[in-house]
C-alpha positions in Angstrom: 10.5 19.6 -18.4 7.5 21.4 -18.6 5.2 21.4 -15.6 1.3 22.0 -15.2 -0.4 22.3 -12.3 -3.5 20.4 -11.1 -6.9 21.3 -12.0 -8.9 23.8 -9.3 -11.2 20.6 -8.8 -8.8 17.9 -8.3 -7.0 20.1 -6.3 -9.8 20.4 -3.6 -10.4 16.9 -3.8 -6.7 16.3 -3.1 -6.9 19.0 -0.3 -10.1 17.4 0.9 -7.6 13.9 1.4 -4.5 15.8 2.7 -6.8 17.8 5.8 -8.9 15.4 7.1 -9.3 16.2 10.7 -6.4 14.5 13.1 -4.5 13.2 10.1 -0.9 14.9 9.6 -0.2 14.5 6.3 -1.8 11.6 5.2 -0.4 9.5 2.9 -2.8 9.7 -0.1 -2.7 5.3 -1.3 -4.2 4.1 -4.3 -6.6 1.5 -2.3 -5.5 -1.6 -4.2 -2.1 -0.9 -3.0 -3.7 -0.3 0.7 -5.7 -3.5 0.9 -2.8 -6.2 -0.4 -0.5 -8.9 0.6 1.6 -7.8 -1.8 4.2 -6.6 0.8 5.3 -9.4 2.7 5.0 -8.8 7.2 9.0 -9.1 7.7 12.3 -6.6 6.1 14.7 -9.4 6.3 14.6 -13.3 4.7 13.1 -11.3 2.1 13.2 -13.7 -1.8 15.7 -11.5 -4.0 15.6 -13.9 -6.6 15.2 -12.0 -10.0 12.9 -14.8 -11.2 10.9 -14.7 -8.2 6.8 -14.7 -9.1 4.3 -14.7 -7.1 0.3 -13.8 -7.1 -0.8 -12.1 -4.0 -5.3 -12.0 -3.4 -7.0 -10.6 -0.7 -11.0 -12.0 -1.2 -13.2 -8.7 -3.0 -10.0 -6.1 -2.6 -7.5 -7.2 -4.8 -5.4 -9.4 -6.7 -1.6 -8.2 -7.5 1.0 -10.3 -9.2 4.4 -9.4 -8.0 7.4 -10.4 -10.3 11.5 -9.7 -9.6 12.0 -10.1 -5.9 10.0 -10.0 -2.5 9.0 -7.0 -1.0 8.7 -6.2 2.8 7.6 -4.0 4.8 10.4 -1.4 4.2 9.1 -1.1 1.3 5.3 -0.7 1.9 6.2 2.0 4.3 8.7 3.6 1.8 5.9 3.9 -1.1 3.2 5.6 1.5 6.1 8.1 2.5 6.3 9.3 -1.3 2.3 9.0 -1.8 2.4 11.5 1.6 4.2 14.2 -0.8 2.6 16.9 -3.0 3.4 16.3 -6.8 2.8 18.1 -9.8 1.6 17.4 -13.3 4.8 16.3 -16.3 3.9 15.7 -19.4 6.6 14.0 -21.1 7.8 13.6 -24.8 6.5 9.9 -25.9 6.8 8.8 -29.1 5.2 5.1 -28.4 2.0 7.2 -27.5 -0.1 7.5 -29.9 -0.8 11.3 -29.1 3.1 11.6 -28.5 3.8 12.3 -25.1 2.6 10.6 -21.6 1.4 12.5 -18.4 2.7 11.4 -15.4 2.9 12.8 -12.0 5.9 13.7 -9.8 7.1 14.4 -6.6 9.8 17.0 -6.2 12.0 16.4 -3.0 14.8 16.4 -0.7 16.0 13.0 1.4 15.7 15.3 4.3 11.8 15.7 3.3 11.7 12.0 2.2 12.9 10.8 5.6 10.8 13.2 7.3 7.7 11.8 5.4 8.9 8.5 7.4 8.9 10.2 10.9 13.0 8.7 11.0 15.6 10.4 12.1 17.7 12.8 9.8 20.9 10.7 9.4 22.5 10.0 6.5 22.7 6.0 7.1 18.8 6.6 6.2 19.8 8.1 3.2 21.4 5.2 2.0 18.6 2.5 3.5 15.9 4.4 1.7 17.6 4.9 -1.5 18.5 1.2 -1.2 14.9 0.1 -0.7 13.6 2.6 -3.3 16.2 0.7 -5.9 15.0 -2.3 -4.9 11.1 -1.3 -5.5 12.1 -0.8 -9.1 13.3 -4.1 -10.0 10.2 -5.3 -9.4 7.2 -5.3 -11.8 3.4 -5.3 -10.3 1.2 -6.0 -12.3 -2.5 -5.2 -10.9 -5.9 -6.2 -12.1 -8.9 -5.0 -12.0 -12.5 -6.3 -11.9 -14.2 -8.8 -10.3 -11.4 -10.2 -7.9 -13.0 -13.9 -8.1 -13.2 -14.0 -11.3 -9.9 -13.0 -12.1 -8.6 -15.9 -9.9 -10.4 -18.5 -11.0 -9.3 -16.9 -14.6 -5.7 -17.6 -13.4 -6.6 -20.7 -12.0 -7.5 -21.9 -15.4 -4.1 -20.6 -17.3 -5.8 -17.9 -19.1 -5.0 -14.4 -18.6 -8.0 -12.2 -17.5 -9.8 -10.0 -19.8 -9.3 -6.7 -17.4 -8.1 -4.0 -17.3 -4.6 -4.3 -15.9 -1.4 -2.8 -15.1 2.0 -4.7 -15.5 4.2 -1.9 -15.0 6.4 -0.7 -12.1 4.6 1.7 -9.5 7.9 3.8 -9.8 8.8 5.2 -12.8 12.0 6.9 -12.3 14.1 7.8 -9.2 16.7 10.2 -9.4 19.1 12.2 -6.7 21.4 15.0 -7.4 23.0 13.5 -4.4 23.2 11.8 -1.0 23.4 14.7 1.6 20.1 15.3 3.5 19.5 18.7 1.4 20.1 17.1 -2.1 17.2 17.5 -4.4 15.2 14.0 -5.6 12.8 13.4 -8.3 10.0 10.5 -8.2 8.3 9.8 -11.1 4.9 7.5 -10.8 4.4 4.6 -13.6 1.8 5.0 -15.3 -0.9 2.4 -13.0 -0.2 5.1 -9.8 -0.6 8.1 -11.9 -4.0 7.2 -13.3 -4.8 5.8 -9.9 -4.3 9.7 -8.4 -5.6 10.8 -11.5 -9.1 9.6 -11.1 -8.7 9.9 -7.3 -8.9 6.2 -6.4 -7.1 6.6 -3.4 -7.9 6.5 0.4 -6.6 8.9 3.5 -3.7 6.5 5.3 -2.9 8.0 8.8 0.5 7.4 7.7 2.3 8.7 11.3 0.1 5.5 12.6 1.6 3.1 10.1 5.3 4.7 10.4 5.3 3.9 14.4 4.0 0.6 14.2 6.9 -1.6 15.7 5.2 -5.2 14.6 5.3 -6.0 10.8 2.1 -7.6 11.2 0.6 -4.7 11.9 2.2 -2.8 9.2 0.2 -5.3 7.2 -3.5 -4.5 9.0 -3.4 -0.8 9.8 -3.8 0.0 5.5 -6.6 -2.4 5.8 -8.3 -1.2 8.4 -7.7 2.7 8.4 -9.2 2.1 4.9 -12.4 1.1 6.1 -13.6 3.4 8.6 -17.0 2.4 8.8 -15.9 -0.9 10.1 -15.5 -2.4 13.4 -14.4 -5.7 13.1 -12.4 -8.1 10.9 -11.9 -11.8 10.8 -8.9 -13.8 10.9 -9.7 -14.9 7.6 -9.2 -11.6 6.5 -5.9 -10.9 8.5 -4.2 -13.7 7.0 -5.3 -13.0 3.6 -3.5 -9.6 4.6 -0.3 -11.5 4.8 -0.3 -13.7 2.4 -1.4 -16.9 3.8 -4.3 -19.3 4.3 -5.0 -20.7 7.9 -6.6 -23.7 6.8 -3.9 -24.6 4.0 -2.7 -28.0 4.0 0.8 -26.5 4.9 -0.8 -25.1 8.4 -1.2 -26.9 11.4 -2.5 -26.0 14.9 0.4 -25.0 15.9 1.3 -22.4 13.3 -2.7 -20.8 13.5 -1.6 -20.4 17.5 1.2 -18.6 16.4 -0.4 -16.8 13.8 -2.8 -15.6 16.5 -0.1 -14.4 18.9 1.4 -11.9 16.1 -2.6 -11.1 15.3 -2.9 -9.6 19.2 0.3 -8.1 19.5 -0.5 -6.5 16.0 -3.5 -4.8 18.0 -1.4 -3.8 20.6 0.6 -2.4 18.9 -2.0 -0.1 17.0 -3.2 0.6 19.8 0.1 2.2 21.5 0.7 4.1 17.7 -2.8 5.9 18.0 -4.4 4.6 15.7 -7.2 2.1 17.7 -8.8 3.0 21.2 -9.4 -1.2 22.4 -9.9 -4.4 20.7 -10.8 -7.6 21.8 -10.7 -11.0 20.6 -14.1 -13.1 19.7 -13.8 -16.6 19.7 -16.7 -18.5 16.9 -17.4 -21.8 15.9 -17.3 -25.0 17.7 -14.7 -28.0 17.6 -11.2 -28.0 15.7 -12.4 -24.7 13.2 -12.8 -22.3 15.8 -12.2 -18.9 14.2 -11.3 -15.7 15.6 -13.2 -12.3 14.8 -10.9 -8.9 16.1 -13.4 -6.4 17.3 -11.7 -2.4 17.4 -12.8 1.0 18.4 -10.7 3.3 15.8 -9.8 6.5 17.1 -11.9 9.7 16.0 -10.0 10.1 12.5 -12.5 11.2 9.7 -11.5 9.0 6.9 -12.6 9.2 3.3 -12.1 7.2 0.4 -12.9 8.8 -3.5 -14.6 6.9 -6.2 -14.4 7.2 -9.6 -16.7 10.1 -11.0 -16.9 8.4 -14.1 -17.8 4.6 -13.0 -19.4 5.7 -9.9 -17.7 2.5 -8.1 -15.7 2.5 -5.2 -11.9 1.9 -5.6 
């Protein structure tokens, strides 16, 4: 399979991602897939229904239809590990191209590596659990729009399928071991949606050693979110439950279930604070009456984030 490598300039602009100051090995995300609810905040209970369908929007970041099963937070984490490797340039024989081949990009391997990437333990149960969740990543197809996030809904709303750009395809291309010892060699192929997403560098820095230590699935859920954003310093609970795939003021919640929603919101900042990722937080209560809301102010820590846009577009991803 022949190989090329990367461009001098989109290798410095990868380099620039990979060596921010205090980031390890980041784990370079395309940002639609770091500011989604497309992963649900739990690893078991988890819908493995083939015919399962669902649309997943968070309000001006992104809206991500997720068809063939549920996905947790497993598998979140298992997709940043592989976005945290180097990969190389494969163009591959195509004949339904019209130019008759496809370029994707690849990430050559070991599980050893892989579970490294994960900051787990080199065991070969993890072996099997990642190459489990990894299978299960590619029965699923995600499609992903892009454009004007309300419009697309309201789009969808009405039946119609939204004239965007889209991708419908899975994020993982192919997945293939030579074994299951630590030291085997794997190969990871992008779909075509991830690849152009690295291609044109529409990607943000993910302190991934951050999001791997996290202990509360919640949290897995915020840290992409707010890592992504480094010029911010607050969020709203609007926002958080968005992140997870819910509405607070549904007709299916009730006071009780926005208390508890609230209790897995703090320990979710408790919890980034004791990975390194946030200094403090605090909770600020707004509003008056029955619709009191909650705004979750944070100090991050002094990681130096970036996020590329599209040369071509000049919009951010």
């Amino acid at each position: 399979m022949p190989i090329k490598s990367l461009s001098p300039s989109d290798q410095r602009r990868i380099d620039r991602l990979r060596n921010r100051k205090g980031r390890r090995k980041p784990a370079k995300v395309p940002a639609r897939l770091a500011r989604t609810s497309a992963f649900a905040p739990k690893r078991r209970g988890l819908i493995t229904d083939s015919g399962f369908q669902r649309l997943y929007v968070v309000p001006g970041h992104s809206v991500v239809r997720v068809h063939g099963r549920e996905l947790g937070s497993q598998h979140r984490d298992a997709l940043y590990a592989i976005f945290r490797l180097p990969f190389q340039r494969v163009v591959e024989n195509d004949p339904d191209s019209p130019i008759g081949r496809t370029t994707r990009f690849q990430v050559t391997t070991t599980w050893r590596e892989l579970i490294g990437a994960l900051n787990l333990t080199e065991h070969a149960n993890n072996v099997a659990s990642l190459a489990l969740t990894v299978e299960e990543i590619m029965q699923v197809v995600i499609t992903i729009y892009e454009g004007n996030v309300e419009s697309i809904v309201k789009t969808i709303s009405e039946g119609r399928q939204p004239d965007t750009p889209h991708s419908g395809k899975h994020i993982i291309h192919s997945f293939e071991a030579e074994g299951a010892k630590l030291d085997s060699s794997v190969y990871i192929t992008y779909g075509q949606w991830a690849t152009e997403s690295m291609a044109r560098l529409r990607l943000v820095s993910l302190n991934a050693d951050v999001q791997f230590e996290l202990k509360s699935d919640y949290a897995k859920s915020f840290w992409p979110y707010i890592d992504s954003l480094p010029n911010h310093n607050w969020v709203d609970e609007a926002m958080l439950s968005a992140l997870v795939g819910r509405d607070l003021w549904a007709e299916d919640e009730t006071a009780a279930s926005r208390r508890d929603f609230r209790a897995y919101c703090r320990k979710a900042f408790d919890d980034m604070v004791h990975a390194g990722g946030l200094l403090s937080w605090e909770e600020e209560v707004r509003g008056h009456g029955r619709k009191k809301t909650r705004r979750y102010h944070y100090k991050q820590k002094q990681f130096v984030q970036m996020e590329l846009e599209l040369g071509d577009a000049g919009t951010p991803a």
